[in-house]
C-alpha positions as CSV (number, residue, x, y, z in Angstrom):
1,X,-21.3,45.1,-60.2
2,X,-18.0,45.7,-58.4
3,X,-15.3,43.0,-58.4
4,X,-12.9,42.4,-56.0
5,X,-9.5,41.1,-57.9
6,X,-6.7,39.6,-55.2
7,X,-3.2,39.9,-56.2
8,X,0.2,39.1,-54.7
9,X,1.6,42.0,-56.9
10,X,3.4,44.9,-54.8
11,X,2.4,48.2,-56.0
12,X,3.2,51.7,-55.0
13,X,1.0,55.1,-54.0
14,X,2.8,58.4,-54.0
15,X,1.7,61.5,-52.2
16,X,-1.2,62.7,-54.7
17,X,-2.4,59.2,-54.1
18,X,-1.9,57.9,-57.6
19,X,-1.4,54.3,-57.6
20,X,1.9,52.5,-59.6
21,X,3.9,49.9,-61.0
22,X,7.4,48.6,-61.3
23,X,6.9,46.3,-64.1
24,X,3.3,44.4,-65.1
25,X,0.0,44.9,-64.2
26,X,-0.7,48.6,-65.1
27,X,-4.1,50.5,-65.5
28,X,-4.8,48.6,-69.3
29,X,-4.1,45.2,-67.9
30,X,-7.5,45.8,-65.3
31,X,-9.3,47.3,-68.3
32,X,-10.3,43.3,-69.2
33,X,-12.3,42.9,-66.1
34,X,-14.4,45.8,-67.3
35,X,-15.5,44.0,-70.1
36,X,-18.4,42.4,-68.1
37,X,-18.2,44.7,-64.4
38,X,-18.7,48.3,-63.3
39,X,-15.7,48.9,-61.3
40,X,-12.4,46.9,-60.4
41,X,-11.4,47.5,-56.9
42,X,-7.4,45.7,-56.9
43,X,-6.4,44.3,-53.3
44,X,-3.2,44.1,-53.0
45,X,0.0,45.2,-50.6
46,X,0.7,48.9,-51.4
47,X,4.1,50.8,-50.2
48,X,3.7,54.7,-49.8
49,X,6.0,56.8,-51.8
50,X,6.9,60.5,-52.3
51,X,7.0,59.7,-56.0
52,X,6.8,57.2,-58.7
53,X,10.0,56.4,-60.3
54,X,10.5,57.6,-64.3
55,X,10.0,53.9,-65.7
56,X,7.1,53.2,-63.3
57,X,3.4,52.6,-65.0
58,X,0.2,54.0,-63.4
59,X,-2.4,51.8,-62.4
60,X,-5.6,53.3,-61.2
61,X,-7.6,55.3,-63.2
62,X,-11.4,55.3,-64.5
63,X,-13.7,52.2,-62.6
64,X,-9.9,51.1,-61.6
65,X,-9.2,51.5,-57.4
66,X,-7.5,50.2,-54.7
67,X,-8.4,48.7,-51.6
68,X,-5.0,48.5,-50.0
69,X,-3.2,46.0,-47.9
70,X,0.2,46.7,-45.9
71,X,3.2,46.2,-47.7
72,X,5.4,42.7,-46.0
73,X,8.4,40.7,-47.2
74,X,8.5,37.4,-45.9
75,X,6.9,35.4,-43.4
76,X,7.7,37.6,-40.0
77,X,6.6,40.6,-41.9
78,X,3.4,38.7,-43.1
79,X,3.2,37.7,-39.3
80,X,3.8,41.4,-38.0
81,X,1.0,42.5,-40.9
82,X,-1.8,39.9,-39.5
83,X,-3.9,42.1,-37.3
84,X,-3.8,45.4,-40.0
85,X,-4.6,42.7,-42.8
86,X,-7.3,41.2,-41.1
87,X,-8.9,44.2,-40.4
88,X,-8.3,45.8,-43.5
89,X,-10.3,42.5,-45.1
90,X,-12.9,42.2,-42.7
91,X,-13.9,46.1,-44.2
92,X,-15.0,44.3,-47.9
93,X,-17.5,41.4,-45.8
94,X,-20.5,43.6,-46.4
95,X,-19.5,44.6,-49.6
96,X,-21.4,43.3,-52.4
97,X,-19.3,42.4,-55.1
98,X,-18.1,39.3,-57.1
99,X,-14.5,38.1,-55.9
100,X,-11.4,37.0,-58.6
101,X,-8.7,35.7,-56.7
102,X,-5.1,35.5,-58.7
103,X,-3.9,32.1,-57.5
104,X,-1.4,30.9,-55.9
105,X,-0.6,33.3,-53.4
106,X,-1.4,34.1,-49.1
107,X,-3.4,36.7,-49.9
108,X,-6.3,34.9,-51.0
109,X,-6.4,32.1,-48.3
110,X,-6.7,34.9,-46.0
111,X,-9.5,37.0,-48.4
112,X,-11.4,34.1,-48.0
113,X,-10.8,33.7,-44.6
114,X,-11.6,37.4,-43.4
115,X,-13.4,38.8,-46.6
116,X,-15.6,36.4,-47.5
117,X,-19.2,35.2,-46.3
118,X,-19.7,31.5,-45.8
119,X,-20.7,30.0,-49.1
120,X,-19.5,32.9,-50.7
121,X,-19.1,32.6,-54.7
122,X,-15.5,33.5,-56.5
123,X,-13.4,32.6,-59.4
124,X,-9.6,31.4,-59.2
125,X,-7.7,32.8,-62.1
126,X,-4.6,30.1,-61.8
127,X,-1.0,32.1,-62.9
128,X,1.8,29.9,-61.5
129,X,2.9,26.8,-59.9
130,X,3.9,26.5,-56.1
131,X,6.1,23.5,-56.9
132,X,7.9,26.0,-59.2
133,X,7.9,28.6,-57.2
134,X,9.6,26.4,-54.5
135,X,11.7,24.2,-56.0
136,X,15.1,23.8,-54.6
137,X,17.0,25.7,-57.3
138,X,14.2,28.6,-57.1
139,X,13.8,29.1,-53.3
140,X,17.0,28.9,-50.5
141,X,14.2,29.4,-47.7
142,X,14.8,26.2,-44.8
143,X,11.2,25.8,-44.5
144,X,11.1,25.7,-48.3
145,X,9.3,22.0,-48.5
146,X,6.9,22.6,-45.9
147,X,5.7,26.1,-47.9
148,X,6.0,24.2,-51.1
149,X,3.6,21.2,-49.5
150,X,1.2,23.9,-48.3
151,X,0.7,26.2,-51.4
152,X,0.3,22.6,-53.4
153,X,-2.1,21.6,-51.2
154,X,-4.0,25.0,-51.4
155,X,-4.5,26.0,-54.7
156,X,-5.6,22.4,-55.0
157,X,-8.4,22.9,-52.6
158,X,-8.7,26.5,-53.9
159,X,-9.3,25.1,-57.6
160,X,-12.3,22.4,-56.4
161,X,-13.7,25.0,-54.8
162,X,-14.1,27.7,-57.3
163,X,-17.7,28.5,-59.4
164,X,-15.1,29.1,-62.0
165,X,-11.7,28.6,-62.9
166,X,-9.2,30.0,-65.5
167,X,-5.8,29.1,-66.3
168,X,-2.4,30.5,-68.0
169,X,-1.5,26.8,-69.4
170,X,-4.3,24.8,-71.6
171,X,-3.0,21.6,-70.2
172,X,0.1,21.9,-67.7
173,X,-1.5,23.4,-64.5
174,X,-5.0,21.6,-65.0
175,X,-3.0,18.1,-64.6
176,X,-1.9,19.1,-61.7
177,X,-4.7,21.3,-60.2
178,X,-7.9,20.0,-61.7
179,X,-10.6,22.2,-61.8
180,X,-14.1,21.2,-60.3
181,X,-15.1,18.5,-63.0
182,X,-19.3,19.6,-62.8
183,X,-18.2,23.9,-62.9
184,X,-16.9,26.0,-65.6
185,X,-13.5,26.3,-66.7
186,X,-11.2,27.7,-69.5
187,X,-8.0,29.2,-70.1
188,X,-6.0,32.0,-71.2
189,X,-2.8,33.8,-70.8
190,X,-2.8,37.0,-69.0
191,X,-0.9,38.7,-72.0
192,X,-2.3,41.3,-74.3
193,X,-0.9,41.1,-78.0
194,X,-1.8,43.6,-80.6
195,X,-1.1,44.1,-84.5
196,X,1.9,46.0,-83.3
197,X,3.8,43.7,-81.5
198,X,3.5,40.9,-83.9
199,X,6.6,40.8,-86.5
200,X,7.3,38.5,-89.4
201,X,10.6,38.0,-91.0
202,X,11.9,37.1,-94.4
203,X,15.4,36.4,-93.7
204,X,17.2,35.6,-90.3
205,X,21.4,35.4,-90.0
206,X,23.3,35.7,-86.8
207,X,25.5,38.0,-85.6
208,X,29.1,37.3,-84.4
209,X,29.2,37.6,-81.4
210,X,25.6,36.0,-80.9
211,X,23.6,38.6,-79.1
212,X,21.1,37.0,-76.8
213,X,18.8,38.5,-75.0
214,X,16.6,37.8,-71.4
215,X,13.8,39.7,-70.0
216,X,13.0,39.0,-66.5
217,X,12.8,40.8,-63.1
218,X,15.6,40.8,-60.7
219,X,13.6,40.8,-57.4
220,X,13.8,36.9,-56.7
221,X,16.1,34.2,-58.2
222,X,13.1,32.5,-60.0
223,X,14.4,33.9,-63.5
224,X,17.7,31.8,-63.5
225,X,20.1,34.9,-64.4
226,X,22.7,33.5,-62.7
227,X,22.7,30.3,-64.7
228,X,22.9,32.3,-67.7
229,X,25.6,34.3,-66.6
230,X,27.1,30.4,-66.1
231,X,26.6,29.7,-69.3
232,X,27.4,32.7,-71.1
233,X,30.9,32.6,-69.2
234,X,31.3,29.0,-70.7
235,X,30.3,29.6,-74.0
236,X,32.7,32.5,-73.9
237,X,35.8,30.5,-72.1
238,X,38.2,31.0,-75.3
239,X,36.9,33.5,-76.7
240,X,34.1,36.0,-77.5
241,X,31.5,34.6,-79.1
242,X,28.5,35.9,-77.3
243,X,26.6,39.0,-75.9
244,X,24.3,39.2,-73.4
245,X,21.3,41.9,-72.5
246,X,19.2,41.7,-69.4
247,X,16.5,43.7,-69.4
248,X,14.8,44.1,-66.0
249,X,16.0,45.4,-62.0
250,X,15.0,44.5,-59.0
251,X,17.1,43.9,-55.4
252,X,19.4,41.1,-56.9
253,X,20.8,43.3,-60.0
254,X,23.9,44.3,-57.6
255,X,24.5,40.9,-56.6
256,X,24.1,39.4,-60.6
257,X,26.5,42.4,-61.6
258,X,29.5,40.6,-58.8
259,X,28.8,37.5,-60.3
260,X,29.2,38.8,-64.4
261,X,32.3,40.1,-62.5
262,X,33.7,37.0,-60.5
263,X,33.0,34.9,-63.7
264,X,35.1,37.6,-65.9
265,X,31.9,38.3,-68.5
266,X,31.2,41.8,-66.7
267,X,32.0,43.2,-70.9
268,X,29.6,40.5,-72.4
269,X,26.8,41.6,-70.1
270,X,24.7,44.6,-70.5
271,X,22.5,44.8,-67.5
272,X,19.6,47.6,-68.8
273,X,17.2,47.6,-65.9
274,X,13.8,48.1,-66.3
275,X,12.5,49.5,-69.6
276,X,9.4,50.9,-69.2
277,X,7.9,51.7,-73.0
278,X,6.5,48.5,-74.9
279,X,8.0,49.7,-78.0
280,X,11.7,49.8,-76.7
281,X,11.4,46.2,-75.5
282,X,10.1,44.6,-79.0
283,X,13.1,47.1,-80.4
284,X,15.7,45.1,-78.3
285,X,13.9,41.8,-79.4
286,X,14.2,42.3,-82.7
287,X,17.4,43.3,-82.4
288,X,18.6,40.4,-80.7
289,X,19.5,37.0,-82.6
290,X,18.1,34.6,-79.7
291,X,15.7,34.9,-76.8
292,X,16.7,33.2,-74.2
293,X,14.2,32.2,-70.6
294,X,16.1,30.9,-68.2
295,X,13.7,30.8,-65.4
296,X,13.1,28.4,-62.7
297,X,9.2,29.0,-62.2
298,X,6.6,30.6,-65.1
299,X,2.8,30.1,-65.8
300,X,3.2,30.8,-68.8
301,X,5.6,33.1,-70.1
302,X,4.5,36.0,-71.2
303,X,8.2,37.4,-72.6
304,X,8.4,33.9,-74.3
305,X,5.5,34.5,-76.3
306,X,6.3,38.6,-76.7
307,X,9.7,37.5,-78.3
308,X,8.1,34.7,-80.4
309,X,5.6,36.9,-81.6
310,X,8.9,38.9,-83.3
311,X,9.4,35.9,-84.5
312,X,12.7,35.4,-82.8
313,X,14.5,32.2,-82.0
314,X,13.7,31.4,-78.8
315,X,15.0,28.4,-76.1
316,X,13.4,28.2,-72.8
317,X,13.1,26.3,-69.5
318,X,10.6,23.4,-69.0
319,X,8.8,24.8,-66.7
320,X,5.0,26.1,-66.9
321,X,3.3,25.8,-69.7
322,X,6.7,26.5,-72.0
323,X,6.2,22.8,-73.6
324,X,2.6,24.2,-74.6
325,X,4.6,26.8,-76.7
326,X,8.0,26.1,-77.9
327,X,9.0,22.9,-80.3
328,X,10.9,20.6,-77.6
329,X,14.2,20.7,-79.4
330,X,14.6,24.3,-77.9
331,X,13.4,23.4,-74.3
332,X,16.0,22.1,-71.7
333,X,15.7,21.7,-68.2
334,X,16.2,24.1,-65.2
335,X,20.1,24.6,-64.8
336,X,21.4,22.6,-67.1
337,X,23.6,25.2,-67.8
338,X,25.8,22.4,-70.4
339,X,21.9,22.0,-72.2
340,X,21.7,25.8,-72.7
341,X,25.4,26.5,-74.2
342,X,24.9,23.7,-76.5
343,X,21.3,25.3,-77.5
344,X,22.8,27.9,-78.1
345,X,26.4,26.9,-80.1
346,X,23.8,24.9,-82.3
347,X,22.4,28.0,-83.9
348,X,25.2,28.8,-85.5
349,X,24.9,24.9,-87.3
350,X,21.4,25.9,-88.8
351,X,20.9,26.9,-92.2
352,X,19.3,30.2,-92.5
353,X,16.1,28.8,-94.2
354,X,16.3,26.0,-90.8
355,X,16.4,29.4,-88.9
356,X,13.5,31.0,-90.6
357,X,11.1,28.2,-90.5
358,X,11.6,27.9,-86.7
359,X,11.3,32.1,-86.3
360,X,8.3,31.6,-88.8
361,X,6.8,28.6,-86.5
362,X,7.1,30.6,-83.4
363,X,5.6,33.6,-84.9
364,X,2.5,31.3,-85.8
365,X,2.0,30.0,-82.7
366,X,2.2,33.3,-80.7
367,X,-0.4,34.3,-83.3
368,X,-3.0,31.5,-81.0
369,X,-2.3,34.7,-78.0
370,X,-3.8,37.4,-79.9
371,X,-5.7,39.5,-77.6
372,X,-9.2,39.0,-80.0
373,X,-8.5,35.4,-79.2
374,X,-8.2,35.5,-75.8
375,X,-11.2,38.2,-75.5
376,X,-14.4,35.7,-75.4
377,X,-12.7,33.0,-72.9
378,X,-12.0,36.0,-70.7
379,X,-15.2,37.7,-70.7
380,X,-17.4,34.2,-70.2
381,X,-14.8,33.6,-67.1
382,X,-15.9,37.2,-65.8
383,X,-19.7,36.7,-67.0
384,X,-19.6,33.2,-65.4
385,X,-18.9,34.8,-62.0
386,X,-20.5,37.7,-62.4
387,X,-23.9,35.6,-62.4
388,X,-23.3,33.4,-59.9
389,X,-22.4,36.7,-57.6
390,X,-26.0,37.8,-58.2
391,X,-27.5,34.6,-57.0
């Protein structure tokens, strides 16, 4: 059976009509629906290219296609878009198939508004938070509570609905979002952890200056780089005493590089873009003597649980599922820029064996995300829906 997968992802298609990505979701990431159907057909917005860029990951490939909706940003382009997306959905009605739909997101009210036969079974695979996403400090849009009201609202209805539900967080989302108390339900992260990018450590000092690192795209302020440019620019007021590398682009890279600049920490701050090859990122991890997430919205963190997994020191944002992952003396608040620097200063108090146990107890826990672990929850999520398709 075919399976429809709805996804608020933007991807690209160059002229040989090979399908890309900027940053997540490339061809091995759809090779988990495969576990249980025939073929993967991705809908999603798709911009037309002459070419992929160098750092760009291809998507499509064998039982992995497209069914493409125009690219939009923002609400008058989603309004401009209507007619072409409506069509372009009513095209999969008569289509049988089982229907995933990667919540929250427009995309799927309107797949189950135009795509979708009355009645119709589908599974909700829940990734984020809408009160996240628009929180004051994550989203300057005016209409910003009324969007934030709606998308609650929503995924809400969208989770009672579903013949099956799966989750990033084991507990955060569900509180909010219950699933459908007498249907089927589970959770797992959408990350994908091999024996290679687990690392364990037998000794752990810091470098002076402390070199922190953040991994995080640049295309929306959801991942908080400007407070971390806020803090780093406090915690280096006197003097140098630490170094920052941002690893990920997007359209507000130009305007964080004026603000390293306005707050004079342009030479603490190595902006890297996006790096493309797994192996280069757990390099700079290791490398690094703290990982820092800074974000204002997650599910749950994938790059958390990456950098845990090298058994880094890690402090993040209390947001998502992050208190499902990291021991609450290294989790502060959004913003609270004050919070971070002294996180961060209070490394340098620990003992090396203090620093070691926490590396070792991250390490640990990532070791719950192991991809043979998260396996059998996916595939009786996909089996779940892939039966009640058939009925």
């Amino acid at each position: 059976m075919l399976v429809d997968v709805v996804i608020e992802q933007r991807f690209y298609r160059c002229s040989n009509h090979f399908y890309w990505t900027e940053n997540a979701f490339s061809y091995a990431f759809w090779t988990r629906y495969l576990l249980v159907f025939q073929a993967v057909a991705i809908v999603a917005r798709v911009s037309h290219v002459d070419k992929p860029n160098k750092e760009w990951h291809r998507v499509d490939g064998d039982r992995v296609s497209f069914h493409e909706l125009p690219i939009y940003i923002g609400p008058l382009g989603f309004i401009r878009n209507i007619p072409t997306i409506y069509r372009r959905l009513c095209q999969r009605r008569s289509i049988q198939r089982a229907v995933v739909l990667r919540v929250p997101g427009i995309l799927s009210l309107m797949y189950q508004f135009f795509a979708m036969q009355r009645g119709q079974a589908f599974a909700a695979e829940i990734v984020g938070d809408p009160l996240d996403t628009f929180s004051a400090t994550a989203s300057k849009h005016p209409l910003r509570p009324f969007i934030a009201h709606f998308f609650t609202r929503l995924l809400k209805k969208q989770c009672l609905e579903a013949d099956a539900t799966s989750y990033v967080t084991q507990l955060s989302l569900q509180e909010r979002y219950p699933p459908h108390p007498r249907r089927f339900s589970t959770h797992y992260s959408s990350i994908k952890l091999l024996d290679d990018d687990f690392n364990s450590v037998d000794s752990y000092s810091l470098q002076s200056p402390m070199k922190i690192i953040c991994i995080g795209n640049l295309s929306q302020p959801y991942k908080g780089c400007d407070a971390m440019l806020k803090c780093l620019a406090l915690i280096n007021k006197d003097s140098l005493k630490a170094k920052l590398q941002w690893v990920g682009g997007g359209a507000l890279l130009n305007e964080m590089q004026t603000l390293a600049k306005k707050l004079n920490v342009s030479e603490a701050v190595d902006f890297m873009g996006n790096v493309a090859e797994r192996a280069d990122i757990s390099a700079l991890i290791d490398s690094a003597d703290v990982f820092v997430l800074s974000s204002r919205q997650e599910g749950l963190p994938r790059v958390l649980i990456e950098s845990m997994a090298r058994s880094r020191l890690c402090i993040a944002t209390n947001v998502g599922g992050v208190k499902e992952l990291l021991d609450p003396r290294f989790i502060i608040e959004r913003d609270d820029i004050e919070a971070l620097r002294e996180k961060l200063l209070g490394m340098y108090a620990l003992s090396e064996n203090e620093r070691l146990e926490i590396a070792n107890r991250n390490y640990l826990k990532a070791k719950e995300y192991e991809d043979t672990a998260l396996q059998d929850r996916r595939k009786r999520m996909y089996q779940t829906i892939y039966e009640q398709s058939q009925s």
